[in-house]
N, C-alpha and C positions, 0 to 999 in steps of 0.2 A: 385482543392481541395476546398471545400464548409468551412464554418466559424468553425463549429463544429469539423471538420477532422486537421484543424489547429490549435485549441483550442487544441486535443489531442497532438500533435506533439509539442505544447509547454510545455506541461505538461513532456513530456520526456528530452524537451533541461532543464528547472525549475530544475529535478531532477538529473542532475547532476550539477546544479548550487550546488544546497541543500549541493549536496556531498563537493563538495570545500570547501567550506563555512563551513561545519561544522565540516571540518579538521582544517581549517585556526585558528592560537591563535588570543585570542583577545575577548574582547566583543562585538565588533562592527560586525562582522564577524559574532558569532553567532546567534546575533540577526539580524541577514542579511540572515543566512541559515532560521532563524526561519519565516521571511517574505516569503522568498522565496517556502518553503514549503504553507504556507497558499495561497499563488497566485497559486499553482499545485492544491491544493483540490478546490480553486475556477474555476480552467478550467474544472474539472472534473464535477463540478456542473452544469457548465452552458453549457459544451458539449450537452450533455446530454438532457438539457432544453430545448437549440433555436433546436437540432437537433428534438425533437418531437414536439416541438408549431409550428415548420415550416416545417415540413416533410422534413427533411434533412439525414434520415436515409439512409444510405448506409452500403454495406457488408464490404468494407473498414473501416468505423466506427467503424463495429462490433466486426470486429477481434482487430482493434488495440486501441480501448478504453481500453480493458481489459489487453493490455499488457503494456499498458502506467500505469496504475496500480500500477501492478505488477512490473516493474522496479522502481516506486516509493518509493514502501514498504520495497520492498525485499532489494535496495539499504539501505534506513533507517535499517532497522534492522538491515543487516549487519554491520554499521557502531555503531554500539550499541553495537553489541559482539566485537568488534574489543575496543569499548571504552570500555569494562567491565560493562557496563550495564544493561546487559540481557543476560542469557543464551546461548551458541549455543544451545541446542537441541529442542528449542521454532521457532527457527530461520529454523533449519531443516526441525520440521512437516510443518511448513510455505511453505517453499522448495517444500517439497515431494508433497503436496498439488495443488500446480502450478502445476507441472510437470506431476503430473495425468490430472489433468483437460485441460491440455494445449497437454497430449495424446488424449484425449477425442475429441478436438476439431481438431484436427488434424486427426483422424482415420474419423470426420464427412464430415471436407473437400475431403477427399479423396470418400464419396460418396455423394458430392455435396450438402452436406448439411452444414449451416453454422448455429453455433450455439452460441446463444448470453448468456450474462452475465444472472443469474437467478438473483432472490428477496434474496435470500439465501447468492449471492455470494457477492450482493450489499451490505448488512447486515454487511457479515464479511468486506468486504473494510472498511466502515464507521469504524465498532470498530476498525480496523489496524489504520486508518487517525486519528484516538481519541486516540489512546495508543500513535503515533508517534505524535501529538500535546501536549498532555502532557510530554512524556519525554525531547525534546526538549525543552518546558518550561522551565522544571526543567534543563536542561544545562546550558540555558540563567543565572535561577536564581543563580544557583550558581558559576557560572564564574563571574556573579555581587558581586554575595555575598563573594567572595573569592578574585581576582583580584580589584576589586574597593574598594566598601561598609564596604568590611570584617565583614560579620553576618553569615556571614554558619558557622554553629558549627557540630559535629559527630550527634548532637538528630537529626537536620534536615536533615543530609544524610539518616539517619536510618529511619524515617518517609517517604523522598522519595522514598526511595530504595523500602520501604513496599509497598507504592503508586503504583509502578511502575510493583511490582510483582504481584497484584491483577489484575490488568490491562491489563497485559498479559495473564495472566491465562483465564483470559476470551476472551481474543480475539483469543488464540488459542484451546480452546473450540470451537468457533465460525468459526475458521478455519475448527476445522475438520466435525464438522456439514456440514458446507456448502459443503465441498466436496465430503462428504457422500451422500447427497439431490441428487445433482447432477450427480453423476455418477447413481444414481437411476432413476434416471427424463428421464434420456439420457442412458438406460440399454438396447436400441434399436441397435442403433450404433455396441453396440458389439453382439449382436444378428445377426443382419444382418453380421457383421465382420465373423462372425463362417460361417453362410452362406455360404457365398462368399470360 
């Protein structure tokens, strides 16, 4: 397994680090899940990087960059509806989203073809890694602000909570975008499927 294939696979052990962590009470803890998080989006970066500056691209990579991801995110968010954070039905289209494109990718396997993450789907990852850095933040702060500091007051929940709604909204815009792109990009697969 080359540098890059392991950079993924640590990004999966990270993300349930993340999850423990940002069960666990405490602020120490949070701000533990909140590092931990930031070193998963930094494997994700530099997979990615030494795998192209050094032609380390594999199909192995291919498939499992993208589900290293997607366990990332999907954990986060869930642990968001479960904390009353977000929405479930944000969490959902998220869901359904995966699970088409992870059809997609799997109906290609099955004709030998292996299909990699688009610009589209990179896109929406970022805004997902950008919405889960900021909420997370705002965890941090307010387990400071509450537990330690005592400065969180209702104005600054209601300012987060706002923060946090816009944030989303766009990254599940961004979701369904990208899914849409895709299954368009890749409208072959099921063509050929009918075929067959």
């Amino acid at each position: 397994m080359n540098l890059p294939n392991r950079l993924t696979v640590l990004r999966i052990i990270l993300s349930f680090v993340f999850m423990f962590l940002l069960f666990y009470p405490g602020l120490t803890a949070k701000v533990l899940a909140f590092i931990a998080f930031c070193l998963a989006c930094l494997t994700d970066f530099f997979d990615g990087y030494i795998a192209r500056k050094y032609n380390l691209i594999t199909d192995f990579g291919k498939l499992l960059d993208p589900i290293a991801d997607k366990i990332l995110v999907l954990s986060a968010f869930l642990a968001f509806v479960e904390m009353g954070i977000i929405p479930a039905w944000m969490v959902a289209v998220v869901i359904l989203r995966e699970l088409l494109i992870t059809g997609v990718r799997i109906l290609a396997a099955t004709k030998g073809k292996i299909v990699a993450a688009s610009m589209a789907g990179k896109h929406k990852t970022v805004s997902q890694m950008i919405s889960i850095f900021v909420i997370v933040a705002v965890i941090v702060i307010k387990e400071a602000g509450v537990s330690v500091f005592t400065f969180w007051n209702p104005r600054m929940q209601w300012w987060a909570q706002i923060s946090i709604d816009v944030l989303m909204y766009i990254t599940v815009g961004l979701t369904v975008i990208s899914g849409v792109s895709y299954v368009v990009k890749n409208n072959s697969v099921f063509w050929n499927a009918k075929a067959d």
